[in-house]
N, C-alpha and C positions, 0 to 999 in steps of 0.2 A: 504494500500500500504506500511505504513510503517514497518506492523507488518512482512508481506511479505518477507522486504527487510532484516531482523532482521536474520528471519529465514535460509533463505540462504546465510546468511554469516557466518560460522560457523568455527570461526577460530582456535577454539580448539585443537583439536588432528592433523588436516591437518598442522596447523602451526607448529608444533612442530617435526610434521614429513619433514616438511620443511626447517628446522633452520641443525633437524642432516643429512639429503642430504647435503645442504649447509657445510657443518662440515667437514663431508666424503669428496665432490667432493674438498673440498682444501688442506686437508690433500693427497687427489690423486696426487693432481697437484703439491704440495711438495715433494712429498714420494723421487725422487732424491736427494734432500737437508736432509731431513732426513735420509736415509739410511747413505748420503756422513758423517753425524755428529753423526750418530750411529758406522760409521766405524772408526771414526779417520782420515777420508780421507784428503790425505796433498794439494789437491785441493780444500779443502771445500768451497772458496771462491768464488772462478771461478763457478764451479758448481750451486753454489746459483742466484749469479749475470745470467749466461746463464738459469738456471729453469726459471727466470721472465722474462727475454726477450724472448727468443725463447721456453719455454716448454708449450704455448699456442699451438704450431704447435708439431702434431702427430711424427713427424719424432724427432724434436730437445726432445721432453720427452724420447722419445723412448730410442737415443742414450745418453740419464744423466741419463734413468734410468741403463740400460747397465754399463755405464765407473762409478757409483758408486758403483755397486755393484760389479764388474769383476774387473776394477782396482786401481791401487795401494795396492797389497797385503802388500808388504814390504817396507814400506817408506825408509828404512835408507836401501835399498837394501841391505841385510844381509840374510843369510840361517839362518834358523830356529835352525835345527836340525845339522846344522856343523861349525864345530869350522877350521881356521887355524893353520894347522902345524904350530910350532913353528920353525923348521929346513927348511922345502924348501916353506910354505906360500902357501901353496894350500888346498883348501878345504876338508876337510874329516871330517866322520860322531864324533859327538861330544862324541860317545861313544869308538869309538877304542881308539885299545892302541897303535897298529903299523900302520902307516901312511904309504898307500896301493902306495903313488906316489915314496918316496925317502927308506922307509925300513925300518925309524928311530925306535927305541923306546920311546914311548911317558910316559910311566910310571914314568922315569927321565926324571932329570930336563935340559933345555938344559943349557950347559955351554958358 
């Protein structure tokens, strides 16, 4: 009986394949908290805090995985790609030279 009982407990490979499930499914249940600290996300906290409380439930993962990945592209809300006119303070692309809103020339400096 005991030899029996030896045999079929074979925790070998099963275990192991049981430790990296276990590995995966919590790095699943994070992946919003990771994403948010892979982004830089200026919610990182909140984020973290609501994955443990509520990302047990399908809906609340669903919506942290969502708002980690979709938002807060620009934290300091700033364009990317455009600079303010220095003459009338309105956005245009960082590469012109004439500022499409007032006319100005941007090549000079303004006075």
């Amino acid at each position: 009986m005991n030899e029996m009982m030896v045999q079929t407990m074979n925790f070998g490979v099963p275990m192991i394949y049981m430790w990296l499930l276990m590995i995966l499914a919590i790095a699943l249940y994070f992946m919003p908290t990771i994403v948010a600290g892979y982004r830089h996300h200026s919610s990182l906290f909140l984020i973290v805090v609501l994955n443990i409380l509520f990302g047990w439930t399908m809906l609340g993962w669903l919506l942290l995985v969502v708002w980690a990945f979709f938002g807060d592209q620009y934290s300091t809300w700033s364009r990317p790609a455009e600079k303010k006119c220095p003459y009338c303070a309105e956005y245009i692309k960082s590469e012109a030279i004439k500022c499409k809103h007032c006319g100005s020339d941007l090549t000079k400096a303004p006075t």
